[in-house]
N, C-alpha and C positions, 0 to 999 in steps of 0.2 A: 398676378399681374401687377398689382400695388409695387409689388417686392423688387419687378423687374424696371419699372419705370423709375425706381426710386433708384436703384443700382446703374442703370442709365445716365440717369443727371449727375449721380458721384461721377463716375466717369467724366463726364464731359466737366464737369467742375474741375477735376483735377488734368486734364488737358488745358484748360484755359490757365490756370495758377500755374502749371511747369509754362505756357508760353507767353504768358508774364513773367516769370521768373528769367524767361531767355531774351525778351527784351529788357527788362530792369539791367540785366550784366550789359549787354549793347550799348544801351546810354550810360549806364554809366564807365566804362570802359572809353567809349569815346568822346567822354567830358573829360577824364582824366588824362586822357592825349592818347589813348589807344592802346598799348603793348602788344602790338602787333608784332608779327614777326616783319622783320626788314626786309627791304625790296633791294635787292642788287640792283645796282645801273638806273637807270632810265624806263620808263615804259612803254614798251613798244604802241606808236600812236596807230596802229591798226588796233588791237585790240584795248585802248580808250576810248575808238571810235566805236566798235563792237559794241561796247559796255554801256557806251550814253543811251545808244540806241537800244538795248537793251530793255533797260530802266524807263526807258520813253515807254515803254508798255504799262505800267503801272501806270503815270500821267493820262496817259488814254483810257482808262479803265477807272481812276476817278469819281464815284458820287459825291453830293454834294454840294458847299457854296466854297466854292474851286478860292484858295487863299492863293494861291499863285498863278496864274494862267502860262506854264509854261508851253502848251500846246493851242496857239493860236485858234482854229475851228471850234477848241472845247468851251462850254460854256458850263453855267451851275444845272444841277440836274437833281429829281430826287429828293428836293431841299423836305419838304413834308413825309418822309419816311417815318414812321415810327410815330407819328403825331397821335393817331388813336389807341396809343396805349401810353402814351403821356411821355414817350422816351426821344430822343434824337439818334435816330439809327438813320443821319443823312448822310454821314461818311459812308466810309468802307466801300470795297471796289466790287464793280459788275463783273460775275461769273463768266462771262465769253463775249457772243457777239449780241447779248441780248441783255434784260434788265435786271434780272435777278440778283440777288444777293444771300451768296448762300454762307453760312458760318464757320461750315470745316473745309471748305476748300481754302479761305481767306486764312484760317487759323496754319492749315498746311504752309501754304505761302507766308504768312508771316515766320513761321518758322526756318523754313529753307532758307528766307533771306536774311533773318536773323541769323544765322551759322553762319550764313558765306560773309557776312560782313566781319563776324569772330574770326574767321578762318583766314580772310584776303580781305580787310581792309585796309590792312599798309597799299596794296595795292590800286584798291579801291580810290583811294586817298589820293597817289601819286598820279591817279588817272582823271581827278579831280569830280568822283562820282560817288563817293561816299557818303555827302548831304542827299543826294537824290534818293540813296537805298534807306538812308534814316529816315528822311521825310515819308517814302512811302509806306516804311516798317509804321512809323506813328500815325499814320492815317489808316491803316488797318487797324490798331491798335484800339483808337479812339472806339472806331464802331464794335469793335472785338464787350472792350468795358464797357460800352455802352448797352450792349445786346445780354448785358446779365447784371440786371438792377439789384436782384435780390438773390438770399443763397439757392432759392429755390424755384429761380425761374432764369430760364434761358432762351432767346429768340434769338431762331438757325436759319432762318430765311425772313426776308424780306421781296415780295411780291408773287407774283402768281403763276405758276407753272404753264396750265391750260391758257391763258390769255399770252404771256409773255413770249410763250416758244412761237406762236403764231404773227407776232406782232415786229417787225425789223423794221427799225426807227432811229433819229438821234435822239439819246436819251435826254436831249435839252428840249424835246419839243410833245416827250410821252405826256399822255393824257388818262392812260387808266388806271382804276383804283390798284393801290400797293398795300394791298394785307400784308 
């Protein structure tokens, strides 16, 4: 049991280090002006319009004390996460339409949008949505390092299954404990 719980956490340790390692190339790739591949023409403004909206989804999905308010109705939420174990796990984004916060779904999505901004961020760029995918890459991020203080501890969820699945709220106005 030891052998397998311990073989677990390597696991997940080395998931986390390759999706650090795929955001460190992200920033710094797009500090350096990108090397994207070029975008022929113009970008068609149907799918810039696609794309913001898009990305509007991560903004919605938000924990946290909100540093930009791009979505009007959003407010801070969650800001006490993580408080009884002495860490700041008030970033990182809610799971669906409810409060949870889970670690390998967030780790999935950081990843997927780390590539696609590798892959189309010339395009990104020219559609002028390329800060919005970094911004949310670094907000996952934040709570990503934040969620594994030490080499041998990892927190993969923040709040409560049984309360939370029952409970549909704006997470600016939740009231229940967040183990």
């Amino acid at each position: 049991m030891a052998r397998c719980v311990r073989c677990c956490c390597c696991v997940l340790v080395l998931l986390l280090v390759a999706l650090g390692v795929t955001a460190a190339v992200v920033f710094v790739r797009n500090r350096n002006g990108g090397g994207d591949r070029p975008v022929p023409g113009s970008v068609d403004h149907k799918y810039a319009e696609a794309l913001a909206v898009a990305l509007q989804f991560f903004q919605v999905q938000k924990s946290g004390k909100l540093v930009k308010k791009e979505i009007p109705w959003r407010g801070d939420s969650a800001v006490d996460d993580g408080q009884e174990a002495g860490l700041d796990l008030s970033r990182g984004m809610y799971d669906a339409g409810d409060h949870i916060k889970f670690g390998f779904p967030m780790a999935f999505t950081a990843t997927m949008l780390s590539w696609s901004v590798l892959e189309y961020g010339g395009a990104m760029e020219a559609a002028k949505q390329r800060d919005s995918a970094i911004d949310a890459l670094r907000w996952i991020m934040d709570y990503l390092v934040n969620a594994h203080p030490s080499h041998d501890v990892l927190y993969i969820q923040v709040g409560d299954p049984e309360v939370d699945h029952k409970c549909w709220e704006r997470p600016e106005t939740m009231s229940e404990k967040r183990p």
